[in-house]
matplotlib code that plots the C-alpha trace (Angstrom):
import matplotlib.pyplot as plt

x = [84.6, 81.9, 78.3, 76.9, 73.2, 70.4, 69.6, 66.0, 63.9, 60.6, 58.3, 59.3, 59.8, 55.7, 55.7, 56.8, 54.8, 51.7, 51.5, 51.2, 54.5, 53.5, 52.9, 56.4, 58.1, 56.2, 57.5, 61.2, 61.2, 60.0, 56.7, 53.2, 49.8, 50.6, 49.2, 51.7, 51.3, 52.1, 55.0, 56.0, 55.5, 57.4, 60.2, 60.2, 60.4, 63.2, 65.4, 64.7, 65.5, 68.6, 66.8, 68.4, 66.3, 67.5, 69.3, 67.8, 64.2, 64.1, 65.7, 62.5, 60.3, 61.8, 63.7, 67.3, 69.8, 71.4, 74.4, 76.1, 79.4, 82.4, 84.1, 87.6, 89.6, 93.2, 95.2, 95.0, 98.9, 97.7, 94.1, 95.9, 98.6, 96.4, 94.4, 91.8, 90.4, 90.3, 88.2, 85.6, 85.3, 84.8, 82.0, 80.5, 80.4, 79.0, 76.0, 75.7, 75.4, 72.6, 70.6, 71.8, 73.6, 76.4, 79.7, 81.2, 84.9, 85.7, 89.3, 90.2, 94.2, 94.5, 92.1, 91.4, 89.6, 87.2, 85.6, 85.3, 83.6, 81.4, 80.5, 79.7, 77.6, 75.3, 74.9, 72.5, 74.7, 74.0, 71.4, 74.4, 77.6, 79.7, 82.3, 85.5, 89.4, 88.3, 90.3, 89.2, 89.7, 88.2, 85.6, 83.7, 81.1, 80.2, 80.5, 78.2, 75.9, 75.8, 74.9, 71.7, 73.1, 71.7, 75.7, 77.0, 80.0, 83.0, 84.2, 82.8, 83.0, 84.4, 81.0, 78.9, 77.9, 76.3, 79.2, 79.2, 75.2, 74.7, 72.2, 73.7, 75.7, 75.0, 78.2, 79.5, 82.4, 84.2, 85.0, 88.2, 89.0, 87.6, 89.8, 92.8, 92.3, 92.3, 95.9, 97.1, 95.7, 97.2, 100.4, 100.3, 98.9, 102.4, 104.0, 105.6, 106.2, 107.3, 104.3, 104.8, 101.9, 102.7, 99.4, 97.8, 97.2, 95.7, 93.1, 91.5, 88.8, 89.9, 93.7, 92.5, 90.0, 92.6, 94.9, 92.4, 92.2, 95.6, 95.4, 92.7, 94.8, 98.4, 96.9, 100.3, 102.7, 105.6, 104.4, 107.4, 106.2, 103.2, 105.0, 103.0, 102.8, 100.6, 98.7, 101.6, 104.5, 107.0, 105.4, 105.5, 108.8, 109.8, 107.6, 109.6, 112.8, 111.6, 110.5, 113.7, 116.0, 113.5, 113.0, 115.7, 114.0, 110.9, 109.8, 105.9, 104.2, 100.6, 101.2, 98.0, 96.9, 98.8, 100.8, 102.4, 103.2, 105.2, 106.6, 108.1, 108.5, 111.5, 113.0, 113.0, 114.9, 117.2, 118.4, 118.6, 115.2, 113.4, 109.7, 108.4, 110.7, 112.8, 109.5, 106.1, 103.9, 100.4, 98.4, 95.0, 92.4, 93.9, 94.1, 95.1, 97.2, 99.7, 98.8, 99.6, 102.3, 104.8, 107.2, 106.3, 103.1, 101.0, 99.1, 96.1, 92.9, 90.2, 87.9, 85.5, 86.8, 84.3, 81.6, 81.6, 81.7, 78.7, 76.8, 77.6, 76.1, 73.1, 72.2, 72.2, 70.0, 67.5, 67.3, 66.8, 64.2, 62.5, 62.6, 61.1, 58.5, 56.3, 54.3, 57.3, 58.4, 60.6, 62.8, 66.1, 68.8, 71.0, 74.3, 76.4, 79.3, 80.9, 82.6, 86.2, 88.2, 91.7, 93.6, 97.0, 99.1, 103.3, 104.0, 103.0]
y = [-66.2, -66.8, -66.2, -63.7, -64.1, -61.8, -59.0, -59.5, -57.3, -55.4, -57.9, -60.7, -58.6, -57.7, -61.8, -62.9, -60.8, -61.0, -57.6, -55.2, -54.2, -50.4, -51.5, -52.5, -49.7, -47.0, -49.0, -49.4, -45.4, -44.1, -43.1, -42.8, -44.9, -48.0, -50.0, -51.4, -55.1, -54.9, -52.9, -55.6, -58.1, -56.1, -55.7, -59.4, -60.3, -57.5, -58.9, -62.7, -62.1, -59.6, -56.5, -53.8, -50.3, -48.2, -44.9, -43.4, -44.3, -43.5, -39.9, -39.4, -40.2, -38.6, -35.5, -36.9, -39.0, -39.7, -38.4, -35.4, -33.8, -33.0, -29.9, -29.6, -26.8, -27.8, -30.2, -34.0, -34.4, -31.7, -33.4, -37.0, -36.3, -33.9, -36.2, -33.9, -34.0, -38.2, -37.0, -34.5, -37.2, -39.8, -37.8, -37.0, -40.4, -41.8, -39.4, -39.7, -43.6, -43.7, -42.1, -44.4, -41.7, -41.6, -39.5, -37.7, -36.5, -33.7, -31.5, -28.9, -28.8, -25.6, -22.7, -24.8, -27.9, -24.5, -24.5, -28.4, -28.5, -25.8, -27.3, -31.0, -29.3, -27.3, -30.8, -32.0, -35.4, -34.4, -33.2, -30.4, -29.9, -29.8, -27.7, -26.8, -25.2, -22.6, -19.7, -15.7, -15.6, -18.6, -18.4, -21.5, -20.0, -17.8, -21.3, -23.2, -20.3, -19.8, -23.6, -23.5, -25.9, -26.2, -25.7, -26.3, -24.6, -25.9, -23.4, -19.8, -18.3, -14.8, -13.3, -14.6, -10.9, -11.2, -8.6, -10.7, -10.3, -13.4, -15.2, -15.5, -19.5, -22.2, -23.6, -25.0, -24.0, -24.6, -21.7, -20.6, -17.8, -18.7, -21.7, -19.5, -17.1, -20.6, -22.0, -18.2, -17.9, -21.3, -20.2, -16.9, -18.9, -20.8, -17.7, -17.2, -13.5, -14.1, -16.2, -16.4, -17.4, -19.4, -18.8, -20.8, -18.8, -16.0, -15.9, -18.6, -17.3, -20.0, -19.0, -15.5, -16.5, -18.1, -14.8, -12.8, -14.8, -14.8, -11.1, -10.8, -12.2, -10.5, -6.9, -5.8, -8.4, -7.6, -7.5, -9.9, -12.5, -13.6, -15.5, -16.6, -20.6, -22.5, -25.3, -27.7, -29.2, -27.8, -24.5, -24.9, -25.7, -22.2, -20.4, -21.6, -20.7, -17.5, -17.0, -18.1, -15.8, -12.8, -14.0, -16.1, -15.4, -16.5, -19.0, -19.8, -20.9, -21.0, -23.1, -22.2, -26.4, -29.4, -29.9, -26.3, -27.5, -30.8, -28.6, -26.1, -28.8, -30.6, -27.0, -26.6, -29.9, -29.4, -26.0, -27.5, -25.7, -28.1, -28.6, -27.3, -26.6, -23.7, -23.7, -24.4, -25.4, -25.6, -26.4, -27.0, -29.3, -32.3, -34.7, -37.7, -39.1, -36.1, -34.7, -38.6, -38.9, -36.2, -36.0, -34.9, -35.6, -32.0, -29.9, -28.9, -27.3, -30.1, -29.6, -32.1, -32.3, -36.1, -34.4, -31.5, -33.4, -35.1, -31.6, -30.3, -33.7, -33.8, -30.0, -30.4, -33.7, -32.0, -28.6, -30.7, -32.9, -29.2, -28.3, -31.5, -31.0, -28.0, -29.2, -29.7, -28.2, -25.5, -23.0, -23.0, -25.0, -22.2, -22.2, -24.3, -23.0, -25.9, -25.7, -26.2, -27.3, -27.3, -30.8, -30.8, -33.0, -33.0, -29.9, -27.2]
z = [-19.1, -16.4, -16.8, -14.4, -12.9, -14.8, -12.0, -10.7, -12.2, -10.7, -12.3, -10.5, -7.1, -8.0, -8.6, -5.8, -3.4, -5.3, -6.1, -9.3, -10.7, -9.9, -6.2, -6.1, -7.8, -5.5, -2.3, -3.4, -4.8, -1.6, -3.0, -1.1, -0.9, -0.2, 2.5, 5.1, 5.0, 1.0, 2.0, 4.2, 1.2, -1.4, 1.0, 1.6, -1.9, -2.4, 0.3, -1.0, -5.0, -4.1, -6.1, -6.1, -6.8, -10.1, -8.9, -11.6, -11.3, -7.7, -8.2, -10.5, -7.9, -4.5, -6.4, -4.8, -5.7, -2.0, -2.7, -1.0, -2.2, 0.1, -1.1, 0.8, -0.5, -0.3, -2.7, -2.1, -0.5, 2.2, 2.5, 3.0, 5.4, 7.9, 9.9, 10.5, 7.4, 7.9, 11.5, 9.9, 7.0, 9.5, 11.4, 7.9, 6.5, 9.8, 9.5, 5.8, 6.0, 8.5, 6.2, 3.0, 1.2, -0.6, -0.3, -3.3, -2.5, -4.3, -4.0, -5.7, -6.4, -8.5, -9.9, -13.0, -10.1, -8.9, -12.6, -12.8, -9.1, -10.1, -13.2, -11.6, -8.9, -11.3, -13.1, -10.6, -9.4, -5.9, -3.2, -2.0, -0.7, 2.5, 2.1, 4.3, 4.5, 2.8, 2.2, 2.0, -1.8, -2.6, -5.6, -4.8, -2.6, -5.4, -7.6, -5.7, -4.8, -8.6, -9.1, -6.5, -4.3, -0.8, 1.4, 5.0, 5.6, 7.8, 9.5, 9.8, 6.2, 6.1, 4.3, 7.4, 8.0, 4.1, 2.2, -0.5, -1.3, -0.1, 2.4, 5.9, 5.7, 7.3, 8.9, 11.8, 13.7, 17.3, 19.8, 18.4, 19.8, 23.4, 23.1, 22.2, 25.4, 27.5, 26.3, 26.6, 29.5, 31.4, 29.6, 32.0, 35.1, 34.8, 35.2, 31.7, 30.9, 26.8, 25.6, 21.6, 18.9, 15.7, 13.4, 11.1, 7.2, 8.4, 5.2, 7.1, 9.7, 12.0, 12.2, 12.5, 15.8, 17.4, 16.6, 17.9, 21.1, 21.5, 21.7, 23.9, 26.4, 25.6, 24.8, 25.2, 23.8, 21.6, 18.0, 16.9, 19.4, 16.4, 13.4, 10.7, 9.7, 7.7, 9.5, 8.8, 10.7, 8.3, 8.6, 12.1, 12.0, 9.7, 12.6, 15.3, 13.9, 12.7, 16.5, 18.2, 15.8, 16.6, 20.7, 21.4, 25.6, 24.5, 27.4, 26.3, 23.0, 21.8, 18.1, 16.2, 15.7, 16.9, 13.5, 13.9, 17.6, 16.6, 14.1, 16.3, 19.4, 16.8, 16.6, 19.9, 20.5, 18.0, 19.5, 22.9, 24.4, 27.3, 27.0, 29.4, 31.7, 29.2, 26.6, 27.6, 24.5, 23.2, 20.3, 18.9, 17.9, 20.4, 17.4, 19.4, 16.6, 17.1, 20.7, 22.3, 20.4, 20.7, 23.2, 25.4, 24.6, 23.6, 26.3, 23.3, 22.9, 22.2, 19.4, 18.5, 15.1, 14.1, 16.0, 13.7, 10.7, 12.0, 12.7, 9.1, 7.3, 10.0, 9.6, 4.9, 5.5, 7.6, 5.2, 2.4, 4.2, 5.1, 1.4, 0.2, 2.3, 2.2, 5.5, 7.5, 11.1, 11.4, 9.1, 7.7, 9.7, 12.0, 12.5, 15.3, 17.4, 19.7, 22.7, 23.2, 26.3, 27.6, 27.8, 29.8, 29.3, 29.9, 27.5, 29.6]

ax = plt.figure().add_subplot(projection="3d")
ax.plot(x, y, z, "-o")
ax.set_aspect("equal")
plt.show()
């Protein structure tokens, strides 16, 4: 057994730079009143002994504990193998660490998880929640609405026109629909007469965007032309075959995100279907990892998935800066809606 170094402790921060032990604990819990050059000290001494502040006695001063919840509603083995989730948590956790604070994963596998978020939320562990892949008939909105915690929203929530009694959310979002009319669109530019969509779960506003897009474009298409998937390679892959059976002269594809697309682009090999010369394709989010990779590599719809992760962390840190104080610029953070654009590549 090894002896471990006593932590420094505020009295010999306020020792070494000469100041009062009150002096000290104002500086390293963000309080007011002191004069800069003893800041200066204090934070000298701080970096020299190695203190480190109490979590605890800072949350009494500021009102926050630096720590921010990330609410993604799937289970973990969907969460882990989709890398955009690993790209939104990447933009959040960049944001969230310039401003020293700390992520809190939480996932929710079953109905039971929605009642053990909801509880840990209303507990008061964290300054609010980022929350995203939710579904229609979800009840965590109405959990976390229920525990007072300030929310961004990924994605645009299906209450955004306030049905559910709520305040309008704060969430951001890319243009999916606008990006769905632009692959449709280039699908018909290339001259294909039986362009096909594979969906995402359409209780998912996204999936139903891109739908919707998808129709503007093909007001008239043949209703068996839309098969349902899930988001996922093997739904993709069910889609696909589902299509083929149903449209066996079905010469164009619009795959709801890029998983669906490899999905249905292994069908499509496996039954002897070119790409793009028999079958153009398309899918969405251009998640480099998948689009780069495929063969041929996936004509896509770029969202900036790390940019919106990013947006959703920057826009809770600046409402909750606004609430903490009363003389601050501005209102409520507003929602964001990002562009998308078109990348071609060798699938269509």
């Amino acid at each position: 057994m090894t002896e471990t170094a006593s932590r420094p402790t505020l009295e010999a921060v306020a020792a070494r730079a000469g100041v009062s032990r009150a002096t000290v604990s104002r500086v390293v819990n963000g309080g007011d009143g002191v004069r800069e050059p003893l800041v200066a000290r204090v934070r000298q001494a701080v970096e020299e002994l190695g203190y480190v502040p109490n979590q605890a006695a800072r949350s009494l001063v500021t009102k926050r504990h630096d720590a921010v919840a990330v609410v993604i509603a799937e289970p973990e083995t969907r969460v882990f193998a989709d890398p955009f989730f690993a790209l939104q948590l990447r933009g959040i956790s960049k944001e969230l660490t310039v401003h020293d604070c700390q992520l809190v994963l939480l996932l929710t596998e079953g109905r039971d998880d929605h009642a053990r978020v909801g509880r840990y939320l209303a507990g008061g562990h964290v300054d609010g929640a980022l929350v995203f892949s939710l579904h229609l008939d979800d009840p965590l909105p109405g959990l976390i609405r229920g525990a007072g915690v300030p929310t961004v929203f990924g994605g645009r929530p299906g209450w955004g026109d306030g049905t559910r009694g709520a305040a309008p959310a704060v969430y951001v979002d890319c243009d999916n629909r606008g990006g769905a009319r632009a692959a449709v669109r280039h699908l018909v530019g290339l001259g294909r007469a039986r362009v096909a969509h594979l969906t995402g779960p359409l209780d998912q506003t996204s999936a139903v965007d891109r739908l919707d897009g998808f129709r503007d474009v093909m007001v008239d298409a043949d209703p068996r032309l839309v098969v349902q998937g899930d988001f996922t390679p093997a739904g993709g892959e069910r889609a696909m075959r589902e299509l083929l059976e149903r449209c066996p002269d079905v010469d164009a594809v619009f795959a709801a995100n890029d998983l669906s697309a490899s999905g249905a682009l292994r069908v499509l090999r496996e039954q002897g279907r070119r790409v793009p010369e028999d079958v153009a394709l398309i899918g969405f989010d251009d998640m480099l990892p998948v689009a780069e990779q495929t063969d041929p590599p996936l004509t896509s719809v770029r969202q900036d998935i790390e940019e919106m992760g990013r947006l959703m962390a920057r826009l809770l840190l600046r409402g909750l800066d606004r609430r903490g104080d009363e003389a601050g610029p501005g209102g409520a953070p507003t929602s964001v809606v990002l562009p998308t654009t078109l990348v071609r590549r060798a699938s269509a």
